[in-house]
C-alpha atoms as an extended CHARMM CRD file, in Angstrom:
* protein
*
        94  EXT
         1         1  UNK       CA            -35.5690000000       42.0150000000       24.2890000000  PROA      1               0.0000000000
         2         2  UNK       CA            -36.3500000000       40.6300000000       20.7000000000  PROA      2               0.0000000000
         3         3  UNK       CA            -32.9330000000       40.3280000000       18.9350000000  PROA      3               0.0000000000
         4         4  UNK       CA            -32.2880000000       36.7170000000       18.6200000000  PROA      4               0.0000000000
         5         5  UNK       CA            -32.4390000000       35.0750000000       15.4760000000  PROA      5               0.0000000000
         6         6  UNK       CA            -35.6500000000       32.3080000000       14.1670000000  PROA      6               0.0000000000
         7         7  UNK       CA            -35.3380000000       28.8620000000       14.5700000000  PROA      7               0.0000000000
         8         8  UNK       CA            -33.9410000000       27.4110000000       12.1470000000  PROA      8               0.0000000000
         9         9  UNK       CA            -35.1840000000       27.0170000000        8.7000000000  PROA      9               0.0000000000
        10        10  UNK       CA            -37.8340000000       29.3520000000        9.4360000000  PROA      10              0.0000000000
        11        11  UNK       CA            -38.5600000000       32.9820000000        8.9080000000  PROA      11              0.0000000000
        12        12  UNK       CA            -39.8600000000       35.5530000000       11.1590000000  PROA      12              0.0000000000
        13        13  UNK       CA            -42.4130000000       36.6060000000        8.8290000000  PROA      13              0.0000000000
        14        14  UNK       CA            -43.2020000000       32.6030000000        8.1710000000  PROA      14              0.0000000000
        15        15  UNK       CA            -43.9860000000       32.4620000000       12.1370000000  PROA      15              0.0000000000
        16        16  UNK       CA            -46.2700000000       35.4640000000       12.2660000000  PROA      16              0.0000000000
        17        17  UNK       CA            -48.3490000000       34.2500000000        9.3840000000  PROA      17              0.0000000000
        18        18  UNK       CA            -48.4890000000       30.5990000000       10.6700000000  PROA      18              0.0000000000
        19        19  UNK       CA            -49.4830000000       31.5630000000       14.0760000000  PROA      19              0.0000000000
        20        20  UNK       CA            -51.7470000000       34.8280000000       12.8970000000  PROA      20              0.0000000000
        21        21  UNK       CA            -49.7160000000       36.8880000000       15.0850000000  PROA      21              0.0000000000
        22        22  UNK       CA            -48.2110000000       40.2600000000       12.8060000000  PROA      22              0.0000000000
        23        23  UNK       CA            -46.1530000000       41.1660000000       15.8570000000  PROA      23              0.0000000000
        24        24  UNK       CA            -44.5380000000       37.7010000000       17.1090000000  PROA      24              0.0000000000
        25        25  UNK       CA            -40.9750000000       38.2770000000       17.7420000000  PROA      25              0.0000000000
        26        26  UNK       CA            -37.8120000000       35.6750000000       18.7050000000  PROA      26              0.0000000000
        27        27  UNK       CA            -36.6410000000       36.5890000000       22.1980000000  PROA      27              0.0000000000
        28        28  UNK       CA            -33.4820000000       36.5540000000       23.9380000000  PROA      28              0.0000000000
        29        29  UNK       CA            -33.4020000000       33.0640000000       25.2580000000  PROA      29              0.0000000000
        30        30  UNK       CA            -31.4650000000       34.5360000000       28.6750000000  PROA      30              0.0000000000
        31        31  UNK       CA            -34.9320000000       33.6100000000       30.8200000000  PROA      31              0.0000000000
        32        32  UNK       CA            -36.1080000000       31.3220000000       33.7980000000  PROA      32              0.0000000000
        33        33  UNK       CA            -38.6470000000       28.5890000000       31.9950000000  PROA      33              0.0000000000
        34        34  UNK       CA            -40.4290000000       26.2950000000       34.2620000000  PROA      34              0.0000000000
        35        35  UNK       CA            -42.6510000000       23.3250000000       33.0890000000  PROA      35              0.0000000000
        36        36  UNK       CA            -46.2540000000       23.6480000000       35.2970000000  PROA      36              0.0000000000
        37        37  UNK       CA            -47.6230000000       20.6140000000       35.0790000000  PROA      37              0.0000000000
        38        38  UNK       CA            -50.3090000000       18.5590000000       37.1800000000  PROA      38              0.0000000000
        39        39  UNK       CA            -47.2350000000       16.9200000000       38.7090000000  PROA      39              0.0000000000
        40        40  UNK       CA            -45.9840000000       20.0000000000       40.0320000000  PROA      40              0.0000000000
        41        41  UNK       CA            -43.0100000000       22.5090000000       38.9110000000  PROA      41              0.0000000000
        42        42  UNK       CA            -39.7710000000       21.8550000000       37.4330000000  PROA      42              0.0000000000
        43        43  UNK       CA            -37.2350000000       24.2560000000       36.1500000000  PROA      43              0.0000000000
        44        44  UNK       CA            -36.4570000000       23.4380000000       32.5520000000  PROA      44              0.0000000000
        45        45  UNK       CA            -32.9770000000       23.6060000000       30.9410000000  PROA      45              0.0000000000
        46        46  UNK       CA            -31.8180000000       26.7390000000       29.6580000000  PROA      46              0.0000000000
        47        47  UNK       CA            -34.3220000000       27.7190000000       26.8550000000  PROA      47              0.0000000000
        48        48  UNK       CA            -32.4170000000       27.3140000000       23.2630000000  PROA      48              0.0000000000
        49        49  UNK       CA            -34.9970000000       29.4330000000       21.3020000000  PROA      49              0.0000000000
        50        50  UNK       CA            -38.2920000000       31.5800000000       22.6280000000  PROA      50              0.0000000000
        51        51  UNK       CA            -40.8750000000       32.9360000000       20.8290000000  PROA      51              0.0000000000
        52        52  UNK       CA            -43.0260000000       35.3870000000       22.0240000000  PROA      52              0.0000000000
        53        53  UNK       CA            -46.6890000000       35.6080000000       20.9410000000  PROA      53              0.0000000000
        54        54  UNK       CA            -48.0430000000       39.1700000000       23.5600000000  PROA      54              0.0000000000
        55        55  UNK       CA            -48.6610000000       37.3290000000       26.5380000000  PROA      55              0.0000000000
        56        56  UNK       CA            -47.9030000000       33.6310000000       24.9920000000  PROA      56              0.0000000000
        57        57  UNK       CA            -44.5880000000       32.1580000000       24.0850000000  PROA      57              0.0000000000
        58        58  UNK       CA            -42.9440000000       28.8470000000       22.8510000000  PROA      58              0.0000000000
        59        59  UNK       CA            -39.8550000000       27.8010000000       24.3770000000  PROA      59              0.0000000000
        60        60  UNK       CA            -37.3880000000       25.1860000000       23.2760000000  PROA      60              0.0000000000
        61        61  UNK       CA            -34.8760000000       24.0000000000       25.8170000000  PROA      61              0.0000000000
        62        62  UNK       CA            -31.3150000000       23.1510000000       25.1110000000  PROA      62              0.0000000000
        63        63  UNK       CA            -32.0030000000       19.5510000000       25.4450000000  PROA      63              0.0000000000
        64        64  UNK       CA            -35.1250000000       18.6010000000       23.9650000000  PROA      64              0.0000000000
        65        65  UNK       CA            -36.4940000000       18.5290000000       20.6600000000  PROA      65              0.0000000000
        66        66  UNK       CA            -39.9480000000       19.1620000000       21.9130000000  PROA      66              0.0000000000
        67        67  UNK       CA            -41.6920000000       23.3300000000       21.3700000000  PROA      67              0.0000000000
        68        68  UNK       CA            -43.2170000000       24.0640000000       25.4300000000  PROA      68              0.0000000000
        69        69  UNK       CA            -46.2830000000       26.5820000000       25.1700000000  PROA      69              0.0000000000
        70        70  UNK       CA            -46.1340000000       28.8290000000       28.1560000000  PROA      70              0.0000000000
        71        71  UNK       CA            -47.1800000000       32.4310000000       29.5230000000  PROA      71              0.0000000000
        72        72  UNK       CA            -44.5360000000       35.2390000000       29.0840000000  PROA      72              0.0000000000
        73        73  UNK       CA            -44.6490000000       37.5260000000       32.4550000000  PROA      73              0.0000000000
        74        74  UNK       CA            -43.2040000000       41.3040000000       32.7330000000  PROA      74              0.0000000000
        75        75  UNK       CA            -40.5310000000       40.0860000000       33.9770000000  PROA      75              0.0000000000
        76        76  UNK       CA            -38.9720000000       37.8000000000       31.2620000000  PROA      76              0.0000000000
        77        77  UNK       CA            -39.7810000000       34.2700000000       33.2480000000  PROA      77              0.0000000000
        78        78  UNK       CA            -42.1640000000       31.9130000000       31.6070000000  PROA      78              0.0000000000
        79        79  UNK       CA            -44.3350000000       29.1600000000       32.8690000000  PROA      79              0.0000000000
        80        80  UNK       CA            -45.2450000000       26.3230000000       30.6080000000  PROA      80              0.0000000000
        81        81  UNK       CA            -47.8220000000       23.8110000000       30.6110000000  PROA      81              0.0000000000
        82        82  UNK       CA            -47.8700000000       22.0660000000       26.8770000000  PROA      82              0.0000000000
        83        83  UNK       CA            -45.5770000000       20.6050000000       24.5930000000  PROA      83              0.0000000000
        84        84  UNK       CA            -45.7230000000       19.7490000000       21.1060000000  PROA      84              0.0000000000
        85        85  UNK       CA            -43.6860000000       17.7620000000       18.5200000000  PROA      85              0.0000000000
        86        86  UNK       CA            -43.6810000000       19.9370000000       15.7150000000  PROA      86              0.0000000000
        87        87  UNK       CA            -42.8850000000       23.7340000000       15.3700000000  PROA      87              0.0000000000
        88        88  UNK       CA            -45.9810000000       24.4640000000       12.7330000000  PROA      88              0.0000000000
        89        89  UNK       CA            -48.3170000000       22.3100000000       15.5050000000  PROA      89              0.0000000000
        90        90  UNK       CA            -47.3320000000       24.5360000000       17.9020000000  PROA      90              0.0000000000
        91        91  UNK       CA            -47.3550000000       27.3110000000       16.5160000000  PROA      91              0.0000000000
        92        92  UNK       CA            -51.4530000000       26.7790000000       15.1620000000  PROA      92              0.0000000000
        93        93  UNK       CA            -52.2080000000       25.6350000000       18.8050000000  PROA      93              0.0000000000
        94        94  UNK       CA            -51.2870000000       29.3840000000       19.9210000000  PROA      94              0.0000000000
């Protein structure tokens, strides 16, 4: 489902030509994230605001200021396994 509003400050279009991706769309955050990490899996907190990038997506949880690259599977849930700082960081490391 794509019918949730940008982040903040930003434009759809602004994220699509940032991250070279014509067809990125904001998601319904109503998902299961998880944080994959070398130190095993942990459920993150609700997601505030997902992007979706085809197979790719950036997540940011309710509580943390921080954008979490992940895979986007069929069926809505999302693993992620990098973080970044900064939205337009994130969004050139797609």
């Amino acid at each position: 489902m794509a019918d949730a509003p940008p982040p903040q400050g930003w434009a759809l279009q602004q994220i699509r030509d940032v991250s070279g991706d014509r067809e990125a769309v904001a998601l319904d955050p109503d998902r299961s994230a998880k944080w994959v990490a070398v130190a095993g899996v942990h459920e993150m907190v609700r997601p505030e605001i997902v992007l979706g990038f085809h197979g790719l997506c950036l997540v940011k949880p309710a509580d943390d200021g921080n954008r979490h690259m992940g895979s986007l599977y069929d069926d809505g849930s999302i693993d992620c396994w990098a973080a970044y700082d900064d939205l337009y960081e994130a969004l050139r490391g797609l």
